[in-house]
C-alpha positions in Angstrom: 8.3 -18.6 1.4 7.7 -15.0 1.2 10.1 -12.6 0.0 10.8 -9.4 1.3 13.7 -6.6 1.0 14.7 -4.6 3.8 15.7 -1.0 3.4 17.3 0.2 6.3 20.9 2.2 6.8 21.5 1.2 10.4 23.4 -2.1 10.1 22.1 -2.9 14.0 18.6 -2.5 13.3 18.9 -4.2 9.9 20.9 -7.3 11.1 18.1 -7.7 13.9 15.2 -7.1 11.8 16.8 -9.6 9.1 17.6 -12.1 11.5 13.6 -11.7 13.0 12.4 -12.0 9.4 14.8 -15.3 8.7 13.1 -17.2 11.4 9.7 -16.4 11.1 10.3 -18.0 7.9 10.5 -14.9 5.5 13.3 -15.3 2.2 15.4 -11.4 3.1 16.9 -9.2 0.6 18.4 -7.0 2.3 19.6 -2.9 1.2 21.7 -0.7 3.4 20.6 2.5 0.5 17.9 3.6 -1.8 20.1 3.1 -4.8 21.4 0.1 -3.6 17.0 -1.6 -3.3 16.3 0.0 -7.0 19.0 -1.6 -8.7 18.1 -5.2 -6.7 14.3 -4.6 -7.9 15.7 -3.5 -11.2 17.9 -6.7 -11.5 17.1 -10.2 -11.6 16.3 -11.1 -7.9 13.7 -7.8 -7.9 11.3 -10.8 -10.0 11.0 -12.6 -6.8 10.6 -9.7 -4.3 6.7 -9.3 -2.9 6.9 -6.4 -0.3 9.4 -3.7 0.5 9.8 -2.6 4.5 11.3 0.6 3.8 13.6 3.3 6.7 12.0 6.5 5.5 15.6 8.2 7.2 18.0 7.0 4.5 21.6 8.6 3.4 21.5 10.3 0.1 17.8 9.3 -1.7 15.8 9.5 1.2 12.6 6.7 2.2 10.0 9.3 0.3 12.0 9.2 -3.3 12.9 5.4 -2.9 8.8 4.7 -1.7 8.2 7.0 -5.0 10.2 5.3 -7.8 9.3 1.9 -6.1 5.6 2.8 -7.0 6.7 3.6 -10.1 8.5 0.9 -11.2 6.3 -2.0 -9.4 2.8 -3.0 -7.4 4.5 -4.6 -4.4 3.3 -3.3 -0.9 5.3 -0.6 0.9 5.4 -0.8 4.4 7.5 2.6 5.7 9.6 2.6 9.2 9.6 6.1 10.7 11.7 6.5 14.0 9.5 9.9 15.1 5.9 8.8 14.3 5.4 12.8 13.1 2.4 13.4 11.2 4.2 15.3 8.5 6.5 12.1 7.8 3.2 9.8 7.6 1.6 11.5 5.3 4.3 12.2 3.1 5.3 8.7 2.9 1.9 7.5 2.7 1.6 9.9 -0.3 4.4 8.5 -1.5 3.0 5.5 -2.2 3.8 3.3 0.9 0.3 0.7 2.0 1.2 1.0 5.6 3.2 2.2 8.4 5.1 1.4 11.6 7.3 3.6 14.2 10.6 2.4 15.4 11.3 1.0 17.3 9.1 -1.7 16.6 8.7 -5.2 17.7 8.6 -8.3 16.1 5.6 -9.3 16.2 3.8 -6.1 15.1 6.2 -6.2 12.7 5.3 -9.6 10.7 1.5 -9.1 11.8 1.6 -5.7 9.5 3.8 -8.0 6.6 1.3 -10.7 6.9 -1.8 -8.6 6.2 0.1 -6.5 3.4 0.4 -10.3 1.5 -2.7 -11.1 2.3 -4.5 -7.7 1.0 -2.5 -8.7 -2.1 -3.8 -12.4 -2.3 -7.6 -11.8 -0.8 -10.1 -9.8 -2.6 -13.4 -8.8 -1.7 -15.9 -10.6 -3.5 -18.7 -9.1 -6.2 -19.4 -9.7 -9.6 -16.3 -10.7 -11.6 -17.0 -8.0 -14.2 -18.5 -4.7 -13.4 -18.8 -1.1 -15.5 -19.3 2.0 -14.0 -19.5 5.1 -16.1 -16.3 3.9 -18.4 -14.4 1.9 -14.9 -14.5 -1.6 -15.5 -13.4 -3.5 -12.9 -12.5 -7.1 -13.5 -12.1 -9.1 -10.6 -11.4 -12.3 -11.8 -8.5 -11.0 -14.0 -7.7 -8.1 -11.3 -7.7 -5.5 -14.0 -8.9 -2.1 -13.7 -9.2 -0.2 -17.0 -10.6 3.1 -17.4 -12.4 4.1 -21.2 -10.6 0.6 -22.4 -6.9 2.3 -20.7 -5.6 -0.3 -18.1 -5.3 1.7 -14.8 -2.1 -0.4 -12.8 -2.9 -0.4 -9.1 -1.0 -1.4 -6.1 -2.8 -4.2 -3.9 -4.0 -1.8 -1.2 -5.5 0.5 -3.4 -6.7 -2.0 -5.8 -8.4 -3.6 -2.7 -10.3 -0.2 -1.8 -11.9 0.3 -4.9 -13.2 -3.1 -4.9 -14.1 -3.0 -1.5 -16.0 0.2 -1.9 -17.2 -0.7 -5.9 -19.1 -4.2 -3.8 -21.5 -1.6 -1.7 -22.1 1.0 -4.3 -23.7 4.1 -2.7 -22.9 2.9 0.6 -21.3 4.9 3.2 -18.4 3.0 4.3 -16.7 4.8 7.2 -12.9 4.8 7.7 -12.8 2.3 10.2 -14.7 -0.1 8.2 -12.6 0.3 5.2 -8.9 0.2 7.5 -10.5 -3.1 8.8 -11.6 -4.3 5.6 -8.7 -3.5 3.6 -5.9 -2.7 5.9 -6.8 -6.5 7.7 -5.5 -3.9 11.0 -6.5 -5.1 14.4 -6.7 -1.8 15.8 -8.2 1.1 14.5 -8.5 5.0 14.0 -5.6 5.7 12.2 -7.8 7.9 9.3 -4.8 8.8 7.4 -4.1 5.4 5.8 -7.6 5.4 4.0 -7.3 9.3 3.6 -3.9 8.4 2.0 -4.8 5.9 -0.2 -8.2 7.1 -1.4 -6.2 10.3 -2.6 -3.6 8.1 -4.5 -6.9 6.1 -6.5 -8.7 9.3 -7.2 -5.4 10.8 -9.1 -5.3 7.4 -11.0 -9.3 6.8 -12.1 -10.5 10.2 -11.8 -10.5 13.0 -14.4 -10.6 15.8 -11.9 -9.4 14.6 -8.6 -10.4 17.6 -6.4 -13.8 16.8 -8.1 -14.5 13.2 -7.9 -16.7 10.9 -10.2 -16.3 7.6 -8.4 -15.4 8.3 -4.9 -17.2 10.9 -3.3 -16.5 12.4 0.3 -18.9 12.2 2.5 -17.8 14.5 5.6 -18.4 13.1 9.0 -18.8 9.3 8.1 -16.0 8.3 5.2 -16.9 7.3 1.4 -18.8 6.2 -1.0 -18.4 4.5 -4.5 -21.3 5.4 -6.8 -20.4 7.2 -10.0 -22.3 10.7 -10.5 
């Protein structure tokens, strides 16, 4: 039985998406505040939590600084609610940390098809060899361990999931659709900012100069491509 917490101030919304959860089988934690979910993922039932759907609108510590210290704190998959869809919002929150998005109001089956394939990006990895170096990366896929010059590099499931997907086709050219159905498991696609997103967060983590990239390079038109220079 999965469990997920729920972050969301409005008690309407959060009963309903609760209830939803409940039946489609899902065990709910459930946090009305920011500082309410951090001290249940700080306390004994956090052990058991495996994804966090997170209001970005929230009284006092708002979604961005909750998805923030989440990431700090833990590996789980974010998926952000944001009631306006506004690009700024998306991309801070993505920024943030969260693996996905959705825009209230939302339904329930988008809903639990967007929780499913967060699980499953954390369960189902692409497949290569089970121990590969590049340039000082080693990326273990057996033990699903990235270290960096013999320094463990701790990833989040969506992002450890695009290095691996891009490290299996080294200097190939994999655009952003390919990678938001590869990684993101999305049934739709064209949403750019996701793999933009995401790609930014695993260049500050494996690269010495970010806004000059070793690993992942840029390649402007098409999308990326893993091949260490």
């Amino acid at each position: 039985m999965p469990h997920v917490l729920l972050i969301e101030d409005d008690a309407a919304v959060r009963d309903g998406m609760e209830l939803v959860l409940r039946r489609h089988g899902y065990a709910v934690d459930v946090a009305a505040t920011g500082e309410e979910a951090l001290s249940l993922l700080d306390g004994p039932a956090g052990e058991a939590v495996e994804l966090a759907v997170l209001d970005l609108m929230l009284p006092g510590m708002d979604g961005f600084e909750v998805c923030r210290r989440i990431r700090a704190r833990s590996t789980i998959p974010v998926i952000m609610l944001t009631a306006r869809g506004d690009d700024s919002d998306i991309v801070r929150g993505l920024e943030a940390g969260a693996d996905d998005y959705v825009v209230k109001p939302v339904t329930a089956p988008v809903l639990e098809a967007r929780i499913k394939a967060a699980l499953r990006r954390a369960e189902s990895l692409p497949a290569g060899a089970e121990r590969e170096e590049h340039a000082g990366l080693v990326l273990d896929r057996a033990g699903l361990t990235v270290t960096k010059r013999g320094m463990p590099v701790a990833l989040p499931p969506t992002e450890l999931r695009l290095l691996l997907e891009l490290a299996a086709s080294p200097g190939r050219v994999l655009t952003r659709d390919q990678l938001l159905e590869r990684v993101w498991d999305h049934d739709f696609l064209g949403d750019s900012r996701l793999v933009d997103a995401a790609v930014g967060r695993l260049r500050s983590k494996i690269e010495d100069t970010p806004a000059r990239p070793r690993y992942i390079q840029t390649v402007r038109g098409f999308g990326y491509r893993f091949g260490p220079i």
